[in-house]
C-alpha positions as CSV (number, residue, x, y, z in Angstrom):
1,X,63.3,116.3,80.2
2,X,66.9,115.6,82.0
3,X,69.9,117.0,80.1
4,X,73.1,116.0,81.2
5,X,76.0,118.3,80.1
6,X,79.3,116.4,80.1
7,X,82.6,118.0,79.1
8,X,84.8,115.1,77.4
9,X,88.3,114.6,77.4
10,X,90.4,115.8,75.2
11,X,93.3,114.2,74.1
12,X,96.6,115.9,74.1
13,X,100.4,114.9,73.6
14,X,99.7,113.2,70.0
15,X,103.2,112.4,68.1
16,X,103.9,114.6,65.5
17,X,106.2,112.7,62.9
18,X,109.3,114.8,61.9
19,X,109.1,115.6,58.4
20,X,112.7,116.4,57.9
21,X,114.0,112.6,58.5
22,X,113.9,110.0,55.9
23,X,110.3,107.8,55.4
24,X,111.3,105.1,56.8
25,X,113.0,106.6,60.1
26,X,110.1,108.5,61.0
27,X,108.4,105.3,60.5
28,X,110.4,103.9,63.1
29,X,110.5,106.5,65.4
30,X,106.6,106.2,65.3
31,X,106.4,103.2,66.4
32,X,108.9,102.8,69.4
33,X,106.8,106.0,70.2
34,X,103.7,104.1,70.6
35,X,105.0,101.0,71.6
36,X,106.5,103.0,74.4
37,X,102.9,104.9,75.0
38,X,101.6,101.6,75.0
39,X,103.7,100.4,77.8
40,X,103.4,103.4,79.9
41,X,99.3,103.1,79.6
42,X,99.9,99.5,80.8
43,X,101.3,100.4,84.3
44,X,99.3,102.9,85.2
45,X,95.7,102.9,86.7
46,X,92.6,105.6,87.0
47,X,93.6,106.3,90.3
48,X,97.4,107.0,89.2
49,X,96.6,109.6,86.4
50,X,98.1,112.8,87.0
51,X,95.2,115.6,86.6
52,X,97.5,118.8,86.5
53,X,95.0,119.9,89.1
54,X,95.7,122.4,91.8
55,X,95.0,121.8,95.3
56,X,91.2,122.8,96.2
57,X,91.6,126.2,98.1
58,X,87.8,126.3,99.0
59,X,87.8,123.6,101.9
60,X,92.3,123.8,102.3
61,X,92.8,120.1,102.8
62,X,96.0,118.5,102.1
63,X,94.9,115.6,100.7
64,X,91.4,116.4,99.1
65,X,89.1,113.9,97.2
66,X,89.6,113.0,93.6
67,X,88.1,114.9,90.8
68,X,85.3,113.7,88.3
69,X,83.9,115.3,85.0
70,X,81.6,117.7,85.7
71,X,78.1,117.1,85.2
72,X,75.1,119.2,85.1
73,X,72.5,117.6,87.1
74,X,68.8,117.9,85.8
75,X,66.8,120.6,87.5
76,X,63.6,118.8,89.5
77,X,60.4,120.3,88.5
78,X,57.0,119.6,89.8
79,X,55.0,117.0,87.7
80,X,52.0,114.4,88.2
81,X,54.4,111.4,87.9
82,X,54.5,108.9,90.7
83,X,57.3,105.8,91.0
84,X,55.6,102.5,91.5
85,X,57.8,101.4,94.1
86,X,54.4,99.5,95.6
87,X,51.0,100.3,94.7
88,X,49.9,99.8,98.4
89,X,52.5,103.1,99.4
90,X,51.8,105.4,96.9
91,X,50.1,107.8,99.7
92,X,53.8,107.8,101.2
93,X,56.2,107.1,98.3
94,X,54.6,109.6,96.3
95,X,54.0,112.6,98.9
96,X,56.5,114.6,97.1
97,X,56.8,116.3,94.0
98,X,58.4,113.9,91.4
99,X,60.6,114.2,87.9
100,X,60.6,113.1,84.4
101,X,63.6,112.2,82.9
102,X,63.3,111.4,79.1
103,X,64.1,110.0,76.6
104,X,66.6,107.3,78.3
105,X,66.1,105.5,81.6
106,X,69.1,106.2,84.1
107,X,71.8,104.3,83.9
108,X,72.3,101.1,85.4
109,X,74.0,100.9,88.4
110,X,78.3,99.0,88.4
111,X,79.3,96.8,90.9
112,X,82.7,97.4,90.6
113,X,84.5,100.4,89.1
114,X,84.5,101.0,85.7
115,X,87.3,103.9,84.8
116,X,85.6,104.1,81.2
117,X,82.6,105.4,82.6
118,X,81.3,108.9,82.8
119,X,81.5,109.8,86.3
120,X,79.0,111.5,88.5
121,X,79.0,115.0,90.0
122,X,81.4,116.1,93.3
123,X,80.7,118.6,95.6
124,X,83.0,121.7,97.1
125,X,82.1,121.4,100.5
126,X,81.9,124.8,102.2
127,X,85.6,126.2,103.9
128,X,85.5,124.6,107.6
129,X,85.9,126.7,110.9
130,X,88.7,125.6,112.1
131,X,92.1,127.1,109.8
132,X,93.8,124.5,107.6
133,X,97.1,125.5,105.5
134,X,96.3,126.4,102.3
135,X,98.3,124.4,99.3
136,X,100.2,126.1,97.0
137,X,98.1,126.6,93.3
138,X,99.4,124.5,90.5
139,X,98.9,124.9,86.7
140,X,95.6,124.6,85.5
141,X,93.7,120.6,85.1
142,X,94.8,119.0,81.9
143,X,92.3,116.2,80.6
144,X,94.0,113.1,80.2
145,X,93.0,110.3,77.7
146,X,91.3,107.0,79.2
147,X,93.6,104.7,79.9
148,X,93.0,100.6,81.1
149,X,92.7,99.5,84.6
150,X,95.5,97.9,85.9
151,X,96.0,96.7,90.0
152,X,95.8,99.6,92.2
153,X,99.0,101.6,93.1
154,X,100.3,102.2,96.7
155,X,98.8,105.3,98.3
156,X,102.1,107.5,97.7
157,X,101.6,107.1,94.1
158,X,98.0,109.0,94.4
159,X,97.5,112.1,93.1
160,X,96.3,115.4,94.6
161,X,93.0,116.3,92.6
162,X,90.5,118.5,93.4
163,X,86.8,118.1,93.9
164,X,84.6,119.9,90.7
165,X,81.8,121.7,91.8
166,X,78.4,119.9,92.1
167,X,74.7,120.1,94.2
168,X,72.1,118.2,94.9
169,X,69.2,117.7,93.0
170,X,66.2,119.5,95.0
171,X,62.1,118.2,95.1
172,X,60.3,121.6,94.8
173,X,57.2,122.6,96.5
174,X,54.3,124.3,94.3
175,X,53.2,126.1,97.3
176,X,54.4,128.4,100.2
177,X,51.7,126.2,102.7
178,X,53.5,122.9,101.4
179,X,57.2,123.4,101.8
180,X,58.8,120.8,104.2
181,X,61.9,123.2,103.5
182,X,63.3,126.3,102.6
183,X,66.6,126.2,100.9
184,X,68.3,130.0,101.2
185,X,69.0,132.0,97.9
186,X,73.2,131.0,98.8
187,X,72.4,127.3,99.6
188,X,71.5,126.5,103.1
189,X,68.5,124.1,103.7
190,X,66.5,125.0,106.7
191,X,63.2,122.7,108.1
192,X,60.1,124.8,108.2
193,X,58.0,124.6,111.6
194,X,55.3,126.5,110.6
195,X,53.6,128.9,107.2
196,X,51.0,131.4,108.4
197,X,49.5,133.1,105.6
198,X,49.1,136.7,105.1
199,X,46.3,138.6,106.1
200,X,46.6,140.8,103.6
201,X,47.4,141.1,99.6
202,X,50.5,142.9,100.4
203,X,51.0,140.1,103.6
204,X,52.0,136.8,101.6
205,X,52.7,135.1,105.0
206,X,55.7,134.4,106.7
207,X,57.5,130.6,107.3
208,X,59.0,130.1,110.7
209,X,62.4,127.7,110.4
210,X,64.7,126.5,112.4
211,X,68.6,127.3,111.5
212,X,71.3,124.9,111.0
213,X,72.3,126.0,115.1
214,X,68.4,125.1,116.3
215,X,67.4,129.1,116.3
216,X,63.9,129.7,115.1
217,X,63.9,132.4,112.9
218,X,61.3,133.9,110.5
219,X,61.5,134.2,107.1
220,X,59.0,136.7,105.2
221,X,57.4,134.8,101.9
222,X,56.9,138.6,99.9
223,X,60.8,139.0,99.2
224,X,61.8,135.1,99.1
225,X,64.8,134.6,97.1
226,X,65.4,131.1,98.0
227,X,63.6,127.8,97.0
228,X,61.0,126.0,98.7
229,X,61.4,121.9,98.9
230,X,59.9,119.0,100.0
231,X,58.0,116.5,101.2
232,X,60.8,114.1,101.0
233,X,60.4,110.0,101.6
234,X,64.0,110.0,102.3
235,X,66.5,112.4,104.7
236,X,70.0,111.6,103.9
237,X,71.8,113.0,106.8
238,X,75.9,113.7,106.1
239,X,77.5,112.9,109.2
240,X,79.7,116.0,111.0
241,X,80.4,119.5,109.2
242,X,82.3,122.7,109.6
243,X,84.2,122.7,112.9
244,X,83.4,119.2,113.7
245,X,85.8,117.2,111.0
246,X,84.7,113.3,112.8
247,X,87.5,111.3,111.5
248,X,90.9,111.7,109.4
249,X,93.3,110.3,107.4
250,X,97.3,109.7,107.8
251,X,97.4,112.4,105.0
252,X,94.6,114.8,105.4
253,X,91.6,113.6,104.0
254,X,88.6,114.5,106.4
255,X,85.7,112.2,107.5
256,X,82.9,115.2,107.0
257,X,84.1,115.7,103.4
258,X,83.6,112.2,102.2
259,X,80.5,111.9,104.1
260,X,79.3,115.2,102.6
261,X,80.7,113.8,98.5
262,X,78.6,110.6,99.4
263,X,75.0,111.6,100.9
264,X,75.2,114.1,97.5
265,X,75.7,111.4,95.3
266,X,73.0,109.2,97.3
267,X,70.2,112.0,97.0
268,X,71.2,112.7,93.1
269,X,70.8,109.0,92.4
270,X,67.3,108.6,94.3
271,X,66.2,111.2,92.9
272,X,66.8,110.3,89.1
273,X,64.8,107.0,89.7
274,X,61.8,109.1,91.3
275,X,62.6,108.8,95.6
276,X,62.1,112.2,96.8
277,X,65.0,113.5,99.2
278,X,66.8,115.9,100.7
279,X,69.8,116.4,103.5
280,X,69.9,117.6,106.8
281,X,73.2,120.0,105.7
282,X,73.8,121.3,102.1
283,X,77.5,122.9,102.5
284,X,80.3,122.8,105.1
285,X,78.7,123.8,108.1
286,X,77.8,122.7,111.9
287,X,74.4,120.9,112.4
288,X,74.2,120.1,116.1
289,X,72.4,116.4,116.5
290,X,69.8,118.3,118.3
291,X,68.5,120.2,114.6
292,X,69.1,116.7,112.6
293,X,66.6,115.3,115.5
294,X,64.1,118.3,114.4
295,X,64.9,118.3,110.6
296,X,63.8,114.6,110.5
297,X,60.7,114.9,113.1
298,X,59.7,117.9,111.2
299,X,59.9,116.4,107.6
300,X,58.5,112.6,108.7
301,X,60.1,110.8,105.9
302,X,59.8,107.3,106.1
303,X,64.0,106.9,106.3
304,X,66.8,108.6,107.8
305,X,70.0,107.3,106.8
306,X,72.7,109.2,108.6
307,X,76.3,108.8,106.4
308,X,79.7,108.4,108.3
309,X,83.0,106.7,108.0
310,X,85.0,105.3,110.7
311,X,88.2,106.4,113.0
312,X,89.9,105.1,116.3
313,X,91.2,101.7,117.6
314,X,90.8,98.7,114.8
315,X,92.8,95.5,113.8
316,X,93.7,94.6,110.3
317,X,91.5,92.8,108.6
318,X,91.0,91.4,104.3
319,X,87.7,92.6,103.5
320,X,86.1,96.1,104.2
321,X,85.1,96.9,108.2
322,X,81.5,98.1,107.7
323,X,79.8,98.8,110.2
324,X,75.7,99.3,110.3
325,X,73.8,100.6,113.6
326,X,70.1,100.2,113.8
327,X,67.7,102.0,116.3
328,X,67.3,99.2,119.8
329,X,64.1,97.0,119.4
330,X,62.8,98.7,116.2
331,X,62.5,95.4,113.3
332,X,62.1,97.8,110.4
333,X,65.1,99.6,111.0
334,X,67.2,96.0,111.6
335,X,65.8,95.2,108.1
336,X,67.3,98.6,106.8
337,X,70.6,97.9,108.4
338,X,70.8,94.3,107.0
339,X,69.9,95.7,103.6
340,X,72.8,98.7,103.6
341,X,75.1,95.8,104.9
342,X,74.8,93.6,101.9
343,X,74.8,96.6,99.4
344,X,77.3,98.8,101.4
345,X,80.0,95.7,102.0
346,X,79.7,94.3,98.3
347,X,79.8,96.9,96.5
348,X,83.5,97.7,98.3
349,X,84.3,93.9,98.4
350,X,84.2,93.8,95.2
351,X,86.7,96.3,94.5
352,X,90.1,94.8,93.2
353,X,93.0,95.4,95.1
354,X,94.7,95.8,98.6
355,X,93.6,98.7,100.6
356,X,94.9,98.1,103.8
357,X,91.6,97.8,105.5
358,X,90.9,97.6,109.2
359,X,87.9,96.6,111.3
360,X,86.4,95.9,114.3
361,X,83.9,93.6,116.5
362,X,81.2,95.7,115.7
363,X,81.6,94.5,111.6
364,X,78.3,94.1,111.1
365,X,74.8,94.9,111.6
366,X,74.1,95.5,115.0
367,X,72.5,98.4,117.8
368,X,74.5,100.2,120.6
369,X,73.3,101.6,123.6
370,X,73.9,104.3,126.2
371,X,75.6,103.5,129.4
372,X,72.5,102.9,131.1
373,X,71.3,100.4,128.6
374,X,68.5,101.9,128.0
375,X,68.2,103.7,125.2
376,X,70.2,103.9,121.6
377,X,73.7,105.2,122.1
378,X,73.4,107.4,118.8
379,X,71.4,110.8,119.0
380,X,70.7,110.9,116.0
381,X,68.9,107.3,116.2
382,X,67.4,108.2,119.6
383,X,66.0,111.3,118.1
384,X,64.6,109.8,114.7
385,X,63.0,106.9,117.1
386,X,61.5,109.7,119.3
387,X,60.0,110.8,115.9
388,X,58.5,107.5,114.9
389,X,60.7,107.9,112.0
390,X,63.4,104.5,111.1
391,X,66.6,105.7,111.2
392,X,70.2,104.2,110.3
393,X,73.8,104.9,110.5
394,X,76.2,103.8,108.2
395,X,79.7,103.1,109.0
396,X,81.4,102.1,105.7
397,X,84.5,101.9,106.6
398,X,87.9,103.1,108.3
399,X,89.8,105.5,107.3
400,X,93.0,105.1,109.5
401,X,95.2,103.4,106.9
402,X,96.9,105.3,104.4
403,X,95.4,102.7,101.6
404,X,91.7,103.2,102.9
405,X,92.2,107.0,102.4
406,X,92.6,106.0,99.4
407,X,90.6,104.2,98.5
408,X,87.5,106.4,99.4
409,X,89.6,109.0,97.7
410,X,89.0,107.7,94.5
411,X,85.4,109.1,93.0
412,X,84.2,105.6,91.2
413,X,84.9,103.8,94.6
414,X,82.5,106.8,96.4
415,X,80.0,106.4,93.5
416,X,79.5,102.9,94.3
417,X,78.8,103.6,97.9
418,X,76.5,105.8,97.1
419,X,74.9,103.9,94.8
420,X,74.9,100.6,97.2
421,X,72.7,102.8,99.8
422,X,70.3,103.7,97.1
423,X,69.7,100.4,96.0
424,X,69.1,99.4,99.8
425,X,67.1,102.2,100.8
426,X,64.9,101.1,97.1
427,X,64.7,97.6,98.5
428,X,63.7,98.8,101.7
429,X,60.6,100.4,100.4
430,X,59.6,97.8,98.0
431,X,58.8,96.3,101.8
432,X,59.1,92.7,100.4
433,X,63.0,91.9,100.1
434,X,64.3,90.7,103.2
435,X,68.0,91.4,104.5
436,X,70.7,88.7,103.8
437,X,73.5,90.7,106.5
438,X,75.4,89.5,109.5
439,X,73.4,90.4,112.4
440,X,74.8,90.7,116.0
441,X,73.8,92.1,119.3
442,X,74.9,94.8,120.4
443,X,77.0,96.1,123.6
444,X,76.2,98.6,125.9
445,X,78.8,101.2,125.4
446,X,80.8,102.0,128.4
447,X,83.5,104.5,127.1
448,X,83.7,108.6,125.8
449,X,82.1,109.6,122.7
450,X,83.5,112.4,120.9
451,X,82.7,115.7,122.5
452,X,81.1,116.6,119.3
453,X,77.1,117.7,118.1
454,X,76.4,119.7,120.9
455,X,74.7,123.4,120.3
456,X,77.3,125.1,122.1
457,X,79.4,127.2,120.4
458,X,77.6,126.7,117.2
459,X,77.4,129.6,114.9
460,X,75.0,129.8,112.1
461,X,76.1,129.7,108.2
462,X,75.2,132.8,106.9
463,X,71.5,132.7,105.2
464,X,70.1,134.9,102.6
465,X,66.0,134.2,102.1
466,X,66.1,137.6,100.0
């Protein structure tokens, strides 16, 4: 049974009439009132209300993401049910442990935004390494009635929400022997290498994992205090963390906390329409591309879809600059890429507006490769290749101009994302629907990557299995 817990506006500010003036003046007065209300509802769109939020002091960013309802998610628990995504891949599709939600079906996925609509959960990313400046409190979030779309204001007119609190939905394991996962009693998923029973009753046996840094470490199952996960048929992999920022916007907004908001949002929505999965990092924290590598060769899902938005050198262009990499000579995951480009690019397409978008060459689907030629350019693709396991990675789009910040500021706008992957990571296992993207060769890439998901000076998050 899912029960969803949604706080609903309430409306504040209502006229009171004065009672001391005449009838017919406080008539009057009423209704220049609400013709003026009226007028000011007019000019103002869901990205322009103001919130009355302060500035989120767990992650310090100037410009964090904007705010949504809170939700309580459904807690996953184990049952027989099975999605009949094909009858021919139930053996894979339904490795994991699935959920029931009743009475209603989820709801139906919006291909543009719809500001009536109740929104889904954000997440509070973890505070990162590096020091930020902390902005200064202000009073308490005020609910605000809904109000009708209207075209999208300038970026200076956005406001400075907060992100609400929110986690992914987790696939349990009914037994010690069958976690994929271990997720710690304060939040941190870990792989699990290996479960050796106990030898005796007071010996329940001991998992050996591997931490977010690439540390093996054991974990004793007799105090556990954590929660064991998995299989998954999905790993949804957000891009950067901690220390590592990837890309920014002219005002603040970081890459690795929309990338984080996003793969959330992906996971939640797979998982309400029976797709087991799970992400390589569950808070604001380094994971070195070396762990990802071992998180998805460990797991074997049957996709790894790693979630990142764009930075650097770019031209302006009218339309969103997606960008989709696929793994070097591997079909299945060129039919993946195709299918994120059509979901990924419409979805944004279709939102109404100007957002100063940029792009470049690479706007489409298409692989990279090291210097040599020889081998994907990508580690994360080279290592989920090396695992036999198709792997992905998403570029939705820039974030350079001050109008794409935000844009993926805006929650609705990173709900549709999200929901555009799920949908092509669904078609992708129906294994029947073919991709409709651009496709393009790739280059062989000649420059400097970012000297960034490398083990050294990685420190683990801390972990608490009991």
């Amino acid at each position: 049974m899912r029960r969803v817990l949604v706080n609903r506006p309430v409306l504040v500010g209502s006229p009171v009439p004065n009672r001391r003036l005449p009838t017919r003046l406080a008539a009057l007065n009423f209704c220049v009132f609400v013709l003026f209300a009226l007028a000011a509802c007019g000019s103002s769109s869901p990205a322009e209300r103001s919130f009355n939020a302060s500035p989120d002091a767990s992650n310090g960013e100037p410009f964090p993401l904007e705010v949504d309802e809170p939700t309580v998610m459904p807690k996953v628990v184990p049952t027989a049910h099975e999605p009949e995504l094909r009858s021919d891949r139930r053996s894979r599709v339904g490795a994991g442990v699935w959920i029931d939600v009743e009475p209603s079906e989820p709801a139906e996925s919006t291909s543009v935004p719809d500001p009536t609509a109740t929104p889904e959960p954000t997440v509070t990313p973890e505070a990162p390494a590096t020091p930020e400046p902390t902005p200064t409190p202000t009073p308490t979030p005020t609910p605000t009635p809904a109000q009708t779309a209207t075209p999208e204001p300038t970026a200076a007119s956005q406001p400075i929400p907060t992100v609400q609190t929110g986690d992914p939905v987790l696939t349990e394991a009914a037994e010690a022997a069958d976690a994929a996962a271990l997720v710690s009693a304060n939040g941190i998923i870990v792989p699990v290498e290996s479960w050796v029973a106990g030898a005796s009753d007071l010996d329940e046996g001991t998992w050996s994992v591997l931490t977010p840094c690439g540390n093996r470490l054991d974990v004793g199952a007799a105090d556990f205090a954590g929660a064991m996960v998995g299989p998954a048929t999905v790993i949804i992999d957000p891009g950067h963390g901690g220390s590592e920022t990837g890309a920014s916007g002219p005002h603040g907004l970081l890459e690795k906390t929309v990338n984080f908001d996003i793969s959330v949002r992906t996971v939640n929505w797979l998982q309400e329409r029976g797709v087991s999965a799970l992400m390589t990092r569950t808070a604001d924290y380094r994971v070195p591309i070396l762990t990802r590598g071992e998180f998805t060769r460990l797991l074997q899902p049957e996709v790894f879809i790693s979630i990142h938005h764009n930075g650097g050198p770019a031209n302006p262009i009218d339309e969103p600059g997606t960008e989709i990499f696929h793994q070097w000579q591997n079909d299945d995951s060129k039919r993946l890429g195709g299918l994120l480009f059509d979901e990924i690019f419409t979805a944004l397409d279709a939102v109404p507006g100007d957002h100063d978008f940029e792009g470049t060459n690479a706007h489409h689907t298409q692989w990279r490769l090291n210097s040599d030629g020889d081998a994907d350019l990508y580690g994360v693709l080279r290592r989920s290749a090396e695992a036999n396991v198709v792997g992905v990675l998403t570029e939705a789009t820039f974030m350079n101009t001050a109008g794409e910040e935000a844009f993926l500021a805006r929650a609705e706008v990173r709900q549709l994302e999200a929901e555009a992957i799920g949908r092509a990571i669904v078609r992708y296992l129906d294994g029947e629907q073919p991709a409709n993207g651009s496709f393009d060769d790739g280059i062989i890439f000649q420059g400097t990557l970012a000297d960034s998901g490398r083990v050294d000076g990685c420190e683990d998050p801390e972990m608490r299995f009991r």
